[in-house]
C-alpha positions as CSV (number, residue, x, y, z in Angstrom):
1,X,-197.6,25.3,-69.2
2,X,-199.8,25.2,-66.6
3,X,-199.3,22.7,-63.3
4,X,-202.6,20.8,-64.5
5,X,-201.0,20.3,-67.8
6,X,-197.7,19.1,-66.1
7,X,-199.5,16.3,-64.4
8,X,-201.6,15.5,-66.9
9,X,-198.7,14.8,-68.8
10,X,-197.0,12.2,-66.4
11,X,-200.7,10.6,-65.8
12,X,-200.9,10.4,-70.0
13,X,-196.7,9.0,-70.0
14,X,-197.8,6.7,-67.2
15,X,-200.7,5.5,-68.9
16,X,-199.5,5.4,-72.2
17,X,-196.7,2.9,-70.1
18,X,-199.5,0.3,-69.2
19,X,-201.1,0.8,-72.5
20,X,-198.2,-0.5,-73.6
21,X,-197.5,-3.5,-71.0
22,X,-200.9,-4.5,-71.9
23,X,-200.8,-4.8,-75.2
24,X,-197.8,-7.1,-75.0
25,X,-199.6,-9.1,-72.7
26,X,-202.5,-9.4,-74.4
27,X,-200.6,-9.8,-77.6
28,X,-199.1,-12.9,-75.8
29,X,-202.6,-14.1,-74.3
30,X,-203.8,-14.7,-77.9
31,X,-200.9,-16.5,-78.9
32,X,-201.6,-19.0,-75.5
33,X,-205.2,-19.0,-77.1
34,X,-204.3,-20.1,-80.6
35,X,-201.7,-22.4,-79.4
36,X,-204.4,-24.5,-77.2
37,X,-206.8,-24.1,-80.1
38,X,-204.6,-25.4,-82.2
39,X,-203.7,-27.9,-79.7
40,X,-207.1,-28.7,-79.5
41,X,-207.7,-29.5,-83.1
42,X,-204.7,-31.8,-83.1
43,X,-205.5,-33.6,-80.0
44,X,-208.9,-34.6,-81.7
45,X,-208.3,-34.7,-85.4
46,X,-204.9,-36.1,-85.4
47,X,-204.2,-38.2,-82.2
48,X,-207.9,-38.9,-81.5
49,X,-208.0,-38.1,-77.9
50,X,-209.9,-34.9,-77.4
51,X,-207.7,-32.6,-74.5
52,X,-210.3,-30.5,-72.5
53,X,-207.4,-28.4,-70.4
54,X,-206.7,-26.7,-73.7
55,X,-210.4,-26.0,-74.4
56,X,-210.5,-24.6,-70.7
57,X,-207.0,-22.8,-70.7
58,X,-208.4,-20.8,-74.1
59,X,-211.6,-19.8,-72.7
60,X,-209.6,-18.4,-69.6
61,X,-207.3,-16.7,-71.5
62,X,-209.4,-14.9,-74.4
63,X,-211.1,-13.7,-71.2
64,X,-208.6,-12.0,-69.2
65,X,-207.0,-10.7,-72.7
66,X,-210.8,-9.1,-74.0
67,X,-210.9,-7.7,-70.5
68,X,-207.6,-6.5,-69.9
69,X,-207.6,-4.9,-73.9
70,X,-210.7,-3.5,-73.3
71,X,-209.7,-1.6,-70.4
72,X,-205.9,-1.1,-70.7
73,X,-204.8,-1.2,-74.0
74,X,-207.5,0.5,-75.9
75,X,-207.7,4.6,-75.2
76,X,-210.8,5.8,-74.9
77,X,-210.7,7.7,-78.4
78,X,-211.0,4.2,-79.9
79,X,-213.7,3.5,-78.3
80,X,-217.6,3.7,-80.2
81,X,-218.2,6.9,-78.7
82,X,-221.8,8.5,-79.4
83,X,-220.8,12.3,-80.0
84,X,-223.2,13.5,-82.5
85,X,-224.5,16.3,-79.6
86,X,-221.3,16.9,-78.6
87,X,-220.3,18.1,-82.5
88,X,-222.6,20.4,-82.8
89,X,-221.7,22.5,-79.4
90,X,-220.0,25.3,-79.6
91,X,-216.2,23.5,-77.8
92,X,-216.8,25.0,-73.8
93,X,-220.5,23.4,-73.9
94,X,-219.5,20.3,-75.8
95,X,-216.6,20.2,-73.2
96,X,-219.2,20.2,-69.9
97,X,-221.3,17.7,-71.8
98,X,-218.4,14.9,-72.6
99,X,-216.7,15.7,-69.1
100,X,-220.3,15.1,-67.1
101,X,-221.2,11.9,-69.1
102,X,-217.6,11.1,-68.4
103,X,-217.8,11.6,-64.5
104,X,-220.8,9.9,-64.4
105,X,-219.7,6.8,-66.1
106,X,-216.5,6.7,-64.0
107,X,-218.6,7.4,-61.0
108,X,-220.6,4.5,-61.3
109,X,-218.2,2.1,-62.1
110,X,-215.6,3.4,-59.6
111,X,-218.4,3.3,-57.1
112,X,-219.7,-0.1,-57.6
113,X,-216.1,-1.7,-57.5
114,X,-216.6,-2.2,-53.9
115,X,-219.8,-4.6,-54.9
116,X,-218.0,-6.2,-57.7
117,X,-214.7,-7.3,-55.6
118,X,-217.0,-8.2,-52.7
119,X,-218.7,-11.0,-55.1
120,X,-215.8,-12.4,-56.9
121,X,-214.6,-12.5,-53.3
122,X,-217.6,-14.5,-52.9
123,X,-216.3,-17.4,-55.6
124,X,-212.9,-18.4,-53.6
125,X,-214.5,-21.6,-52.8
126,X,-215.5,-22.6,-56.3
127,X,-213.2,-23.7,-59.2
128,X,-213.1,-24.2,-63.0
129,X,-214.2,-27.7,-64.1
130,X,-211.3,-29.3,-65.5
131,X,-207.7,-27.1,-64.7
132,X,-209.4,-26.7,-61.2
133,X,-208.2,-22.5,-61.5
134,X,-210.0,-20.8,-58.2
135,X,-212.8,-18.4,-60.4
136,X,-211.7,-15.5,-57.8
137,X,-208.2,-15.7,-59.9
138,X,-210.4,-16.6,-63.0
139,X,-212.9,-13.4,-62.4
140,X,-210.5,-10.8,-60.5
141,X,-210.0,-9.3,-64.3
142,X,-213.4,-7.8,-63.9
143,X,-212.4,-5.7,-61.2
144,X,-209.0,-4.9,-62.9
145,X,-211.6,-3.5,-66.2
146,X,-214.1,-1.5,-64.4
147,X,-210.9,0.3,-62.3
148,X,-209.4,0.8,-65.2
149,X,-212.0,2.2,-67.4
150,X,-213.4,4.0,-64.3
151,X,-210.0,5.4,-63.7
152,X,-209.7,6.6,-67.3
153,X,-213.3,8.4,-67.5
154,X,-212.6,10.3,-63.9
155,X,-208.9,11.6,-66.2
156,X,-211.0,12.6,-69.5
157,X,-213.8,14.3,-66.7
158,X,-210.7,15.8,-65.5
159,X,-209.5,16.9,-68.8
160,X,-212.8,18.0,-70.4
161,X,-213.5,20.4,-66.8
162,X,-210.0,21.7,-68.0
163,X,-210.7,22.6,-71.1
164,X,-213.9,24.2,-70.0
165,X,-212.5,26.2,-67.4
166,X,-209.8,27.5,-69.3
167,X,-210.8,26.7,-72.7
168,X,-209.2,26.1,-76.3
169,X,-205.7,27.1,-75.0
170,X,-205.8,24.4,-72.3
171,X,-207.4,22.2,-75.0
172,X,-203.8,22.3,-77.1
173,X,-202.2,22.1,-73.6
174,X,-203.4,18.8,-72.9
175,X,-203.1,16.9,-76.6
């Protein structure tokens, strides 16, 4: 086994750890969001008094739970992935092709992370309506996904180039 190979082993056991911590967290996020639904619909059906934190703590929940899932706990082989090219290459080409889209979505989203943290940056004076949660707190998740996904599409690059350079062999080195 090749060096590459080694490390690309750790980075996979490393992120097959936070895949892991996410998922338990988000796991427990949509409990918190049921529970204040549910809340909700017993404050207003049942004791007639309508609670607007637990409208507000759901929304802020189900968003850092889409956004952390969607970037943490979901590998990108789950993902909709538009590979009907990439099929029909011969496995060297369709490598180049899936590791340049790759490097190129990574690129811009690793790239423009500066931009994004600059403007939730820009929201530390403002705050959620009713639980009064600063939106930098509330919108710092965004950053979290793009880094995340951007991070994971720079690895597949990575892995694809691999595969390319040293082909099929490096290909069952790597899964």
């Amino acid at each position: 086994m090749t060096a590459f190979a080694t490390f690309m082993r750790r980075v996979d056991r490393l992120g097959a750890w936070l895949r892991q911590l996410a998922v338990i967290l988000t796991s427990i996020g949509f409990i918190v969001v049921v529970a204040a639904f549910i809340w909700t619909v017993i404050c207003r059906f049942v004791l007639r008094s309508p609670s607007s934190i637990s409208g507000e703590l759901a929304i802020v929940v189900y968003l850092w739970v889409v956004t952390l899932g969607a970037s943490l706990a979901i590998e990108l082989r789950e993902n909709i992935a538009f590979d009907l090219l990439a099929t029909l290459l011969p496995p060297r080409l369709a490598a180049a092709l899936v590791g340049t889209g790759a490097l190129i979505a990574a690129a811009v989203l690793l790239i423009s992370l500066p931009y994004t943290i600059d403007y939730i940056a820009f929201l530390w004076r403002e705050k959620t309506t009713v639980m009064r949660i600063p939106l930098i707190q509330l919108y710092i998740c965004f950053a979290i996904m793009q880094a995340g996904l951007g991070v994971k599409l720079l690895l597949e690059a990575l892995r694809q180039y691999a595969v390319l350079i040293a082909g099929p062999a490096m290909a069952e080195a790597l899964e």
